[in-house]
mmCIF file of the N, C-alpha and C atoms, coordinates in Angstrom:
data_MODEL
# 
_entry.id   MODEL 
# 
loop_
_atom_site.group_PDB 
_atom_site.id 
_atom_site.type_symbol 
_atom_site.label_atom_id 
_atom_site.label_alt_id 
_atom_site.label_comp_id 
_atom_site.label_asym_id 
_atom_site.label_entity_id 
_atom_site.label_seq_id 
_atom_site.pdbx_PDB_ins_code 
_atom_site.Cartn_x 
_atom_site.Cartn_y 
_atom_site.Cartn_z 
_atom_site.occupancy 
_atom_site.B_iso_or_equiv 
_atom_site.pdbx_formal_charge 
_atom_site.auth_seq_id 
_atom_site.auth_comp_id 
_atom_site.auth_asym_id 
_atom_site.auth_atom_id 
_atom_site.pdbx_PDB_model_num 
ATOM 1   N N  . UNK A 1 1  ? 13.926  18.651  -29.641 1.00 0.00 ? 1  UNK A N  1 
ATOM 2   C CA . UNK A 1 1  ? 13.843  17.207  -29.820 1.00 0.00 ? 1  UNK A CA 1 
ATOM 3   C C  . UNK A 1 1  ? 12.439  16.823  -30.303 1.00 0.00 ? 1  UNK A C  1 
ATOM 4   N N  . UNK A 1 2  ? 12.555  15.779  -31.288 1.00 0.00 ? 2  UNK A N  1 
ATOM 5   C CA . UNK A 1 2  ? 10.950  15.277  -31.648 1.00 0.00 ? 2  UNK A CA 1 
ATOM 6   C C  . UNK A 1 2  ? 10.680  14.527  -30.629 1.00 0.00 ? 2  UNK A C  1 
ATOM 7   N N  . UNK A 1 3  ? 9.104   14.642  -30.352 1.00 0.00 ? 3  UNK A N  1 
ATOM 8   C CA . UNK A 1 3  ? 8.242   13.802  -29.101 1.00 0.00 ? 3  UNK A CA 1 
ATOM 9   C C  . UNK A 1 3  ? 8.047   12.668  -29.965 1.00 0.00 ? 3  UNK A C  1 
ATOM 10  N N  . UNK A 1 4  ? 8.243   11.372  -28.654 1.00 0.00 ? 4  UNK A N  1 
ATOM 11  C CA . UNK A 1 4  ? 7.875   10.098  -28.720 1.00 0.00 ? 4  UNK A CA 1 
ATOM 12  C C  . UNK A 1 4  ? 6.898   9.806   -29.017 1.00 0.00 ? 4  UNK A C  1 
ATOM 13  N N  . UNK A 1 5  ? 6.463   9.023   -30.051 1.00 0.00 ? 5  UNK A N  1 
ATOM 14  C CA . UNK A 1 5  ? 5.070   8.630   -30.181 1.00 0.00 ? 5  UNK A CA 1 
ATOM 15  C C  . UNK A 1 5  ? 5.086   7.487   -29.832 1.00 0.00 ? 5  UNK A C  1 
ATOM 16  N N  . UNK A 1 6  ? 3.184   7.046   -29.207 1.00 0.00 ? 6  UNK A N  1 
ATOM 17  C CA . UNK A 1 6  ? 3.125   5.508   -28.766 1.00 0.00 ? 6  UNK A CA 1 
ATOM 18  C C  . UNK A 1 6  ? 3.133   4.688   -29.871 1.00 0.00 ? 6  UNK A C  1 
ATOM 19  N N  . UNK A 1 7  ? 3.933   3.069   -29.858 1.00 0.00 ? 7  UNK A N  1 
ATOM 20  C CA . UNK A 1 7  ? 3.357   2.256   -30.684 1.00 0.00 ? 7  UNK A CA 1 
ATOM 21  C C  . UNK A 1 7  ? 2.021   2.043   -30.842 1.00 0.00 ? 7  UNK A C  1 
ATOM 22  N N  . UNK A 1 8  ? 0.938   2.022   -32.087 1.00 0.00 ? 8  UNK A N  1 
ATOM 23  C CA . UNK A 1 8  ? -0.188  1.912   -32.205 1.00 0.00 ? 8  UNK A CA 1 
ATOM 24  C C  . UNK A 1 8  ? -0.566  0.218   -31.805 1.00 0.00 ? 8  UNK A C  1 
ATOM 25  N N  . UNK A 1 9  ? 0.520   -0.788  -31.721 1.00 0.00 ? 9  UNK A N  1 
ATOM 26  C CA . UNK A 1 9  ? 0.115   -1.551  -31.792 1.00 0.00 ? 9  UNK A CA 1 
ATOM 27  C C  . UNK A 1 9  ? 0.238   -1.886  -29.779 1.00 0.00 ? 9  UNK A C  1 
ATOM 28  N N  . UNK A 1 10 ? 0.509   -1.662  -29.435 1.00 0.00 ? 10 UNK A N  1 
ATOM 29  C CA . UNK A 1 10 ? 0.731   -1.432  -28.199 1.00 0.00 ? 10 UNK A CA 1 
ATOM 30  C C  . UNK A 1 10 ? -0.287  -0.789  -27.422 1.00 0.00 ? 10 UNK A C  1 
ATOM 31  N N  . UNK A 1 11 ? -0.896  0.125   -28.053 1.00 0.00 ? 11 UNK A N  1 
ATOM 32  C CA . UNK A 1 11 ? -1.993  1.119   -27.222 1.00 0.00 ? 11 UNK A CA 1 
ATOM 33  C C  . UNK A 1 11 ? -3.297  0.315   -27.580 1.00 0.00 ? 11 UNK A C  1 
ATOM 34  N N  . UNK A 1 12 ? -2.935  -0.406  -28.370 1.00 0.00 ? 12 UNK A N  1 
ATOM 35  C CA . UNK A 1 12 ? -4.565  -1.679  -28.780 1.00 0.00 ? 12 UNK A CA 1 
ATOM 36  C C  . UNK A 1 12 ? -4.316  -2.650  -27.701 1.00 0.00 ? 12 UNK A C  1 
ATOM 37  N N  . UNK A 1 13 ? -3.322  -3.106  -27.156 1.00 0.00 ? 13 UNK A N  1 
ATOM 38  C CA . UNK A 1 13 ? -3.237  -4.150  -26.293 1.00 0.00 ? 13 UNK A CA 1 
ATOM 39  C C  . UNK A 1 13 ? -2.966  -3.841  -24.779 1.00 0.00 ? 13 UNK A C  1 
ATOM 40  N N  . UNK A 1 14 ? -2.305  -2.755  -24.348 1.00 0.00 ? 14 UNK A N  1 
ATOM 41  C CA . UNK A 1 14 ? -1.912  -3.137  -23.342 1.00 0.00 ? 14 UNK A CA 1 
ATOM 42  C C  . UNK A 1 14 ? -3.172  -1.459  -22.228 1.00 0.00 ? 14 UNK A C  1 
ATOM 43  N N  . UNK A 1 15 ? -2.743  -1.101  -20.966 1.00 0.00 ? 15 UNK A N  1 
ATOM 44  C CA . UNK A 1 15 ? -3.759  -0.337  -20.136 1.00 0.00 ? 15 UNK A CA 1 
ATOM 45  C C  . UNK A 1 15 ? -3.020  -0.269  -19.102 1.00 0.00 ? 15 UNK A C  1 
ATOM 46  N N  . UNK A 1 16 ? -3.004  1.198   -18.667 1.00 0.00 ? 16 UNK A N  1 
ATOM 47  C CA . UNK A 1 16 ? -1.805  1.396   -17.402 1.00 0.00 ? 16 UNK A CA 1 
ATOM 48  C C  . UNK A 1 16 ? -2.630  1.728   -16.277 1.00 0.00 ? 16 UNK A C  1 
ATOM 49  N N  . UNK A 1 17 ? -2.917  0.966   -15.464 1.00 0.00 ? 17 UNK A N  1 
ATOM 50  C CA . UNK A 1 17 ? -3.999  1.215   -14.288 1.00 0.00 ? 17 UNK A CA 1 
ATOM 51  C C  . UNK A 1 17 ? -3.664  2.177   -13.453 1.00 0.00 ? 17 UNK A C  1 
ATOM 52  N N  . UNK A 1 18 ? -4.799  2.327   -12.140 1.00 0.00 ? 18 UNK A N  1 
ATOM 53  C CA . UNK A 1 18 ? -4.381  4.037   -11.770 1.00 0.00 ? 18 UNK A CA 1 
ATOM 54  C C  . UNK A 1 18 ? -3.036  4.171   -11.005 1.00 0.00 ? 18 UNK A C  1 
ATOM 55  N N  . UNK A 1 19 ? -2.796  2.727   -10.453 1.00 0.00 ? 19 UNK A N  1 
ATOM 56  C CA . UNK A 1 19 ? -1.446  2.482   -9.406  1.00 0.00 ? 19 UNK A CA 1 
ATOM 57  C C  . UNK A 1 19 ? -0.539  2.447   -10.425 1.00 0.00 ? 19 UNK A C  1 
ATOM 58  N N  . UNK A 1 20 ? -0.331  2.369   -12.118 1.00 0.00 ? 20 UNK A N  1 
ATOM 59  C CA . UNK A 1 20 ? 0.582   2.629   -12.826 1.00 0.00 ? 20 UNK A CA 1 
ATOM 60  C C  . UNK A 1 20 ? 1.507   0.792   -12.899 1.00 0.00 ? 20 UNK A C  1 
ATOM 61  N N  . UNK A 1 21 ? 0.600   -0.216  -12.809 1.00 0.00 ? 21 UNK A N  1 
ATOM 62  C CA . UNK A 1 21 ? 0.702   -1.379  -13.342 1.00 0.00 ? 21 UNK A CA 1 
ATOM 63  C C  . UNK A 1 21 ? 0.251   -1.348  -14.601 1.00 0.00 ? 21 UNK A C  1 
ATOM 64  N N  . UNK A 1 22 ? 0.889   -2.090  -15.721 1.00 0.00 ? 22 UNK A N  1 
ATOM 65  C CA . UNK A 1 22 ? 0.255   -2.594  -17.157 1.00 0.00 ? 22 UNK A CA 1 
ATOM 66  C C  . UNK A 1 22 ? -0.415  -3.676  -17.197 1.00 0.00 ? 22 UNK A C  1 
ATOM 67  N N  . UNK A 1 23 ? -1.700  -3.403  -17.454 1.00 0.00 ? 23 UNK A N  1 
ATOM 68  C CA . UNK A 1 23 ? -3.034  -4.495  -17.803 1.00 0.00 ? 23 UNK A CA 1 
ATOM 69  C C  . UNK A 1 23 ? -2.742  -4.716  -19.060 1.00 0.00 ? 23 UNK A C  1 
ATOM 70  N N  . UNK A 1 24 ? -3.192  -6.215  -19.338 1.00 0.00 ? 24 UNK A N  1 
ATOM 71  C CA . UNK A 1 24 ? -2.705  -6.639  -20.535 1.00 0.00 ? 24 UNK A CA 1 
ATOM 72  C C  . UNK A 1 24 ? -4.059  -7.887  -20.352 1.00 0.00 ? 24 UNK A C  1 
ATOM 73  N N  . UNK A 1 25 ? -4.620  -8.346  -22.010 1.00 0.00 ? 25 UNK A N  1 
ATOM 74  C CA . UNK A 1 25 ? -5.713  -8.858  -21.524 1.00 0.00 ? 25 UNK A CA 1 
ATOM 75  C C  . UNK A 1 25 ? -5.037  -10.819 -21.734 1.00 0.00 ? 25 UNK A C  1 
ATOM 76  N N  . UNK A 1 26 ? -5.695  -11.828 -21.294 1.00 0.00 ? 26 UNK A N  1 
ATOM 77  C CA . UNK A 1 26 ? -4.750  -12.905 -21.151 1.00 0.00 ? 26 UNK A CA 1 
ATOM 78  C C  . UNK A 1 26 ? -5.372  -13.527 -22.797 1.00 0.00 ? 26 UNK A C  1 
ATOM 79  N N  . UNK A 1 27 ? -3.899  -14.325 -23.345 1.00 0.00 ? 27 UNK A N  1 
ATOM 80  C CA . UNK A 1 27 ? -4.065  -15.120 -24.277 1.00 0.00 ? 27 UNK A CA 1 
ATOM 81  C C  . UNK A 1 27 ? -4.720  -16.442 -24.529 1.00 0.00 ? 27 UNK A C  1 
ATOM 82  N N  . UNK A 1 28 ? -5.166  -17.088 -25.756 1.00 0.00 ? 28 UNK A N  1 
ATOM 83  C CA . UNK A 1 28 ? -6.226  -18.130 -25.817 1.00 0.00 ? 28 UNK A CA 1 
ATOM 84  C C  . UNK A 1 28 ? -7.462  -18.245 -25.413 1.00 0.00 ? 28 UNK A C  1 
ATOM 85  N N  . UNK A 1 29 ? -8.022  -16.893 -26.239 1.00 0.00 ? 29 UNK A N  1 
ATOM 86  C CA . UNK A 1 29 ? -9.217  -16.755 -26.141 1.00 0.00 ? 29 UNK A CA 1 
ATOM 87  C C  . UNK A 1 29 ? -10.039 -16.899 -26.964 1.00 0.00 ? 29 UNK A C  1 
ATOM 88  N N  . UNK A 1 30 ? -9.389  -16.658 -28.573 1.00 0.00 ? 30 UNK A N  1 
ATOM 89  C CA . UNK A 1 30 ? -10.017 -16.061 -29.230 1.00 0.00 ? 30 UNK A CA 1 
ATOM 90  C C  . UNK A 1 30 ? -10.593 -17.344 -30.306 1.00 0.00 ? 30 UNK A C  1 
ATOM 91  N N  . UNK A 1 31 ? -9.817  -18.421 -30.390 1.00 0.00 ? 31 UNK A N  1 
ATOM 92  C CA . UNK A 1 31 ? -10.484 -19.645 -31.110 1.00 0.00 ? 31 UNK A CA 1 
ATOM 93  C C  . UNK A 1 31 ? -10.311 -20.603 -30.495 1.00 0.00 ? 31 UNK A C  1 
ATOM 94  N N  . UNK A 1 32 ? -10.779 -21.953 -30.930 1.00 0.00 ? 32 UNK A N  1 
ATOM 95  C CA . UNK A 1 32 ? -10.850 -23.588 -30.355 1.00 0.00 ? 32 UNK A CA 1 
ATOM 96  C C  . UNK A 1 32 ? -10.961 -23.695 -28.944 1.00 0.00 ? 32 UNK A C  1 
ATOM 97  N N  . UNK A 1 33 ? -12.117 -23.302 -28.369 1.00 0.00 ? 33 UNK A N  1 
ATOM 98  C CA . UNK A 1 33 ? -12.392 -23.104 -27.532 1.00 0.00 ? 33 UNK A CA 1 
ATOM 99  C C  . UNK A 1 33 ? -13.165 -24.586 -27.006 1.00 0.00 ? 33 UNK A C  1 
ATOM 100 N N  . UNK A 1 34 ? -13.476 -25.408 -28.119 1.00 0.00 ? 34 UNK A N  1 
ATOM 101 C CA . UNK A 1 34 ? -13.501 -26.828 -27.708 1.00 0.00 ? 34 UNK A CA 1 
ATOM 102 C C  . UNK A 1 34 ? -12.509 -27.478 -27.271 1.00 0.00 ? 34 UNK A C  1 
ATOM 103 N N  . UNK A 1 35 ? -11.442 -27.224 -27.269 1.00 0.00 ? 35 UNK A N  1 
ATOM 104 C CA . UNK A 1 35 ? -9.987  -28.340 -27.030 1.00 0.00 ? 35 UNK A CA 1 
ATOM 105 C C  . UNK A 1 35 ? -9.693  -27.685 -25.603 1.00 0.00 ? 35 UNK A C  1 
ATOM 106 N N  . UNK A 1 36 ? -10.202 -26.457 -25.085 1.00 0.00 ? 36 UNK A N  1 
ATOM 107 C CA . UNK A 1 36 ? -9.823  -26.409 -24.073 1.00 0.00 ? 36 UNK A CA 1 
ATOM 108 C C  . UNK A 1 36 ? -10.613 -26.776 -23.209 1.00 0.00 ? 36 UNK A C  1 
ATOM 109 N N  . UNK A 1 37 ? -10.288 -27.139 -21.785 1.00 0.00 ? 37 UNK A N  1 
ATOM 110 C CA . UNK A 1 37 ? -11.010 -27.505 -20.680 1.00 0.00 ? 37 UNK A CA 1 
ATOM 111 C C  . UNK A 1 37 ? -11.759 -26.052 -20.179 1.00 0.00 ? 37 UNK A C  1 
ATOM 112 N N  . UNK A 1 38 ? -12.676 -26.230 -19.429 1.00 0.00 ? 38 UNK A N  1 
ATOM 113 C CA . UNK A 1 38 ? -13.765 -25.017 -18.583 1.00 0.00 ? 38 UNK A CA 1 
ATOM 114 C C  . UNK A 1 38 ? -12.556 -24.590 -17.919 1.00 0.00 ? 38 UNK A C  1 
ATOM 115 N N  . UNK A 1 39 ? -11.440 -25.215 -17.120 1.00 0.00 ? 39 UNK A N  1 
ATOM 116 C CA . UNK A 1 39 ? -10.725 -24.334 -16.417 1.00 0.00 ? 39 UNK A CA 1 
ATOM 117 C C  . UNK A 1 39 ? -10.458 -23.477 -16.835 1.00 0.00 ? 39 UNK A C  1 
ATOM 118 N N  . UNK A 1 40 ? -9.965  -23.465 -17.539 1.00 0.00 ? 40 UNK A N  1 
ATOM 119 C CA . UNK A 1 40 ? -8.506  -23.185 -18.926 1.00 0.00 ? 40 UNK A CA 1 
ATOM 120 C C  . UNK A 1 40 ? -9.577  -21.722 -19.436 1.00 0.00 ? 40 UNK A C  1 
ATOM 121 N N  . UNK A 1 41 ? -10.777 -22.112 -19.700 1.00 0.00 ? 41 UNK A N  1 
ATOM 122 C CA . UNK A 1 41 ? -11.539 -20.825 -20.182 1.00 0.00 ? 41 UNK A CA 1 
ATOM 123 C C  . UNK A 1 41 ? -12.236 -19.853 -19.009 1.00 0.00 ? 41 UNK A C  1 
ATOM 124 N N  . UNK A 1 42 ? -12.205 -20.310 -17.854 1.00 0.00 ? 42 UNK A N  1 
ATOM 125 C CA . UNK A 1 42 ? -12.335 -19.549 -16.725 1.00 0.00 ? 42 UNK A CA 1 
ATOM 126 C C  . UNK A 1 42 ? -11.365 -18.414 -16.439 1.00 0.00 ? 42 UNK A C  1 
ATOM 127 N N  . UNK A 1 43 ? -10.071 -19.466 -16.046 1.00 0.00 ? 43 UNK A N  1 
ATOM 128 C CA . UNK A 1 43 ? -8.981  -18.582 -15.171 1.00 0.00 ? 43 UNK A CA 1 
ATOM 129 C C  . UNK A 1 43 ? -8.425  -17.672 -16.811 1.00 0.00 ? 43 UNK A C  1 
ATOM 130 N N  . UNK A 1 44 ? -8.933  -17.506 -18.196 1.00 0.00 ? 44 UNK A N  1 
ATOM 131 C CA . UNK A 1 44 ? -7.994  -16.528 -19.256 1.00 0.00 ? 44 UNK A CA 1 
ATOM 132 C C  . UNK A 1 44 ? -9.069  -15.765 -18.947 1.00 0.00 ? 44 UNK A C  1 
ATOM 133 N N  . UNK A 1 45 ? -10.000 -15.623 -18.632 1.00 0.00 ? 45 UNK A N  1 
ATOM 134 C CA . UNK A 1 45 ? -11.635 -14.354 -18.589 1.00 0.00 ? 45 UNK A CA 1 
ATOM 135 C C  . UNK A 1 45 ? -10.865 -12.914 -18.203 1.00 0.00 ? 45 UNK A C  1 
ATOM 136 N N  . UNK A 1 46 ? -11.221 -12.162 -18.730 1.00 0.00 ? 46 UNK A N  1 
ATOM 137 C CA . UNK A 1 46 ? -11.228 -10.643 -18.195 1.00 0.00 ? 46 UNK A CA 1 
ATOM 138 C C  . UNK A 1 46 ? -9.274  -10.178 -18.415 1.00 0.00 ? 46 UNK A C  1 
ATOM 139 N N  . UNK A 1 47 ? -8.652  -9.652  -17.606 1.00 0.00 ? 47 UNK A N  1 
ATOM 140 C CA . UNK A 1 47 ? -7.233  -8.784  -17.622 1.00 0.00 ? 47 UNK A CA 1 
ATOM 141 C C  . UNK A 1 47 ? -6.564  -8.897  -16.186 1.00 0.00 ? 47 UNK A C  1 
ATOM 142 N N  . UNK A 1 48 ? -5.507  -9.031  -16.512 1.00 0.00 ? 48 UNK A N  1 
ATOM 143 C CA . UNK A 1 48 ? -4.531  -9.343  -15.738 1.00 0.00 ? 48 UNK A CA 1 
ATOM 144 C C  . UNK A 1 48 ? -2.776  -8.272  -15.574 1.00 0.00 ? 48 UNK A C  1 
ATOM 145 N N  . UNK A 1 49 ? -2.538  -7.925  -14.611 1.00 0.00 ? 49 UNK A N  1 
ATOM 146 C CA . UNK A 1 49 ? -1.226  -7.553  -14.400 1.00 0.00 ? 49 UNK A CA 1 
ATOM 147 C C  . UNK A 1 49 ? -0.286  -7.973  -14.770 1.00 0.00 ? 49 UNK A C  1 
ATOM 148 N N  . UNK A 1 50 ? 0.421   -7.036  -15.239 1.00 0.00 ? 50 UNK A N  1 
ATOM 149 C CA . UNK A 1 50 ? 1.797   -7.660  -16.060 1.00 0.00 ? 50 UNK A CA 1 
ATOM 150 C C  . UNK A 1 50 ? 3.127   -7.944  -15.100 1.00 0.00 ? 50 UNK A C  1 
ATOM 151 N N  . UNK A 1 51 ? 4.099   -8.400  -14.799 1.00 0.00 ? 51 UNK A N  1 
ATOM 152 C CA . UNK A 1 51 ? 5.337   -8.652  -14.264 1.00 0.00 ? 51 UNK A CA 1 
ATOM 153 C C  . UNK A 1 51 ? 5.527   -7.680  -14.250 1.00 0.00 ? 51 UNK A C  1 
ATOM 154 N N  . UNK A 1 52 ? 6.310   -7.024  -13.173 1.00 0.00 ? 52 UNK A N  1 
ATOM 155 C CA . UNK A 1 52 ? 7.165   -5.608  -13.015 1.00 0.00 ? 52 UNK A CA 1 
ATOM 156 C C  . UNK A 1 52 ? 7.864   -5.363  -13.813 1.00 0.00 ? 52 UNK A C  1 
ATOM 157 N N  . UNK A 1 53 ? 9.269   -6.134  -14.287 1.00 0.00 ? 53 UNK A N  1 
ATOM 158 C CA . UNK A 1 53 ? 10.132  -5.496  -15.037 1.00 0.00 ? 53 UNK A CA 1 
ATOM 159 C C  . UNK A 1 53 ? 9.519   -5.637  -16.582 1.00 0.00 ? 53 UNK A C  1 
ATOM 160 N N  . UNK A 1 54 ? 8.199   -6.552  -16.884 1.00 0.00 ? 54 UNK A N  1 
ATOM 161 C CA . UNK A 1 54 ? 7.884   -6.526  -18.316 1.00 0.00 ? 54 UNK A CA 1 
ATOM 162 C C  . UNK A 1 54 ? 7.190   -5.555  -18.450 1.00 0.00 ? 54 UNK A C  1 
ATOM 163 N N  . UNK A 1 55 ? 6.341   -4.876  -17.366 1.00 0.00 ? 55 UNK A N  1 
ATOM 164 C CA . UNK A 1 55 ? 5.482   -4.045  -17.351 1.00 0.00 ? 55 UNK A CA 1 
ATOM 165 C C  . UNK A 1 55 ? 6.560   -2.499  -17.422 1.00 0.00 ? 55 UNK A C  1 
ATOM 166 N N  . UNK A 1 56 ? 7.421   -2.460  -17.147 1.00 0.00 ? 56 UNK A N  1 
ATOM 167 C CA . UNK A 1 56 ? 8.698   -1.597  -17.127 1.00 0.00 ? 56 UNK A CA 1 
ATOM 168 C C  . UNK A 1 56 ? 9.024   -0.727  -18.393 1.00 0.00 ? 56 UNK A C  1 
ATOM 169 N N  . UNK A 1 57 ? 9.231   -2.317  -18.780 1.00 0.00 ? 57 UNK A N  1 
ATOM 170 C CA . UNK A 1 57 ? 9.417   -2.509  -20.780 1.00 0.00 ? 57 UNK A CA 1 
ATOM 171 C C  . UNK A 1 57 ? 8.603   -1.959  -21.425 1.00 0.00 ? 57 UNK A C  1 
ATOM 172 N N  . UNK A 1 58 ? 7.615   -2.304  -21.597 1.00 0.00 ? 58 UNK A N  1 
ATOM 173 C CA . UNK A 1 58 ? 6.582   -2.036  -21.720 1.00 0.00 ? 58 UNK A CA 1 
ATOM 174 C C  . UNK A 1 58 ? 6.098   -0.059  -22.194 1.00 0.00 ? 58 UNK A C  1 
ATOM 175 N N  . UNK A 1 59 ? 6.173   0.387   -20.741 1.00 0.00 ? 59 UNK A N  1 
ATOM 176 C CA . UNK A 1 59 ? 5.867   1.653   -20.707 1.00 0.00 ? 59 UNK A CA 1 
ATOM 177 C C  . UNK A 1 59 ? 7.040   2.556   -20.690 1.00 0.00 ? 59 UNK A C  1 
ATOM 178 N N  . UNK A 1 60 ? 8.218   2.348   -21.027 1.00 0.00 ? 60 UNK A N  1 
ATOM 179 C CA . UNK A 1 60 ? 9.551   2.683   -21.019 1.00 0.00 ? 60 UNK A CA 1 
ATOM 180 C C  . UNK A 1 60 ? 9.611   2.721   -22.773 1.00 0.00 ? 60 UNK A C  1 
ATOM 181 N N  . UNK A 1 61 ? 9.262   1.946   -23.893 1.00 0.00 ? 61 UNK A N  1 
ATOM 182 C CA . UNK A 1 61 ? 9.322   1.399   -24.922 1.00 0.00 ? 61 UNK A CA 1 
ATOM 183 C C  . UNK A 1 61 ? 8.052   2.029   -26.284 1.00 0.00 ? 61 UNK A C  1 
ATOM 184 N N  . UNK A 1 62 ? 7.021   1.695   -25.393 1.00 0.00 ? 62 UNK A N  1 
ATOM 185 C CA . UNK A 1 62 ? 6.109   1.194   -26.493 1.00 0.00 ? 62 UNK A CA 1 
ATOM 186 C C  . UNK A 1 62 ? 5.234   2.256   -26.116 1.00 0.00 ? 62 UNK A C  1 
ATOM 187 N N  . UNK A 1 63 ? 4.818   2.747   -24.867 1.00 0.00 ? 63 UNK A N  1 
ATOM 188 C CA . UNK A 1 63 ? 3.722   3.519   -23.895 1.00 0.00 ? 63 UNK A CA 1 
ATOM 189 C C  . UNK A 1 63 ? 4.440   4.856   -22.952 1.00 0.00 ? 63 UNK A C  1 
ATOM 190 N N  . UNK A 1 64 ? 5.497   5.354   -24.052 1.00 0.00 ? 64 UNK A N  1 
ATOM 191 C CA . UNK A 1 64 ? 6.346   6.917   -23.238 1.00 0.00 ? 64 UNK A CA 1 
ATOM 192 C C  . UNK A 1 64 ? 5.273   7.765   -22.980 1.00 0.00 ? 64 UNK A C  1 
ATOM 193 N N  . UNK A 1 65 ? 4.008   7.732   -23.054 1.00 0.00 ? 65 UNK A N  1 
ATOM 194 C CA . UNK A 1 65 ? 2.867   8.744   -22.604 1.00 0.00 ? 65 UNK A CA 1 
ATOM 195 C C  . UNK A 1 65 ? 1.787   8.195   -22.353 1.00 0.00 ? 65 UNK A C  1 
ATOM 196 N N  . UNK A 1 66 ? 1.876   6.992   -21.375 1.00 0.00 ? 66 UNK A N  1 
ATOM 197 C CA . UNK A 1 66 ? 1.057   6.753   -21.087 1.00 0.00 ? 66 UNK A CA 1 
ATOM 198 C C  . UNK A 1 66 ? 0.684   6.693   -19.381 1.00 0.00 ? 66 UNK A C  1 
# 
């Protein structure tokens, strides 16, 4: 059988931590950063855990070796 390869676009975005959750980094970051409020640019800072069954998807799909 041919081996699975990862999506490339997938291995740019997503990070399977050591407990084997998918880190994924949060959206609305990257422009108009005037229209948003300080909250709004606080709580998107840094990476976040994905949902179980998306995180599932995820490494079932896109991340077979990861």
């Amino acid at each position: 059988m041919p081996k699975m390869k990862t999506k490339s676009g997938a291995k740019k975005r997503f990070k399977i931590s050591a407990t084997g959750k998918v880190m994924y980094a949060q959206s609305g970051k990257r422009h108009g950063m005037i229209k948003r409020t300080n909250k709004q640019i606080r709580d998107h800072r840094g990476t976040t855990a994905m949902f179980e069954t998306d995180g599932y998807n995820v490494k079932r799909y896109f991340l077979p070796n990861g």
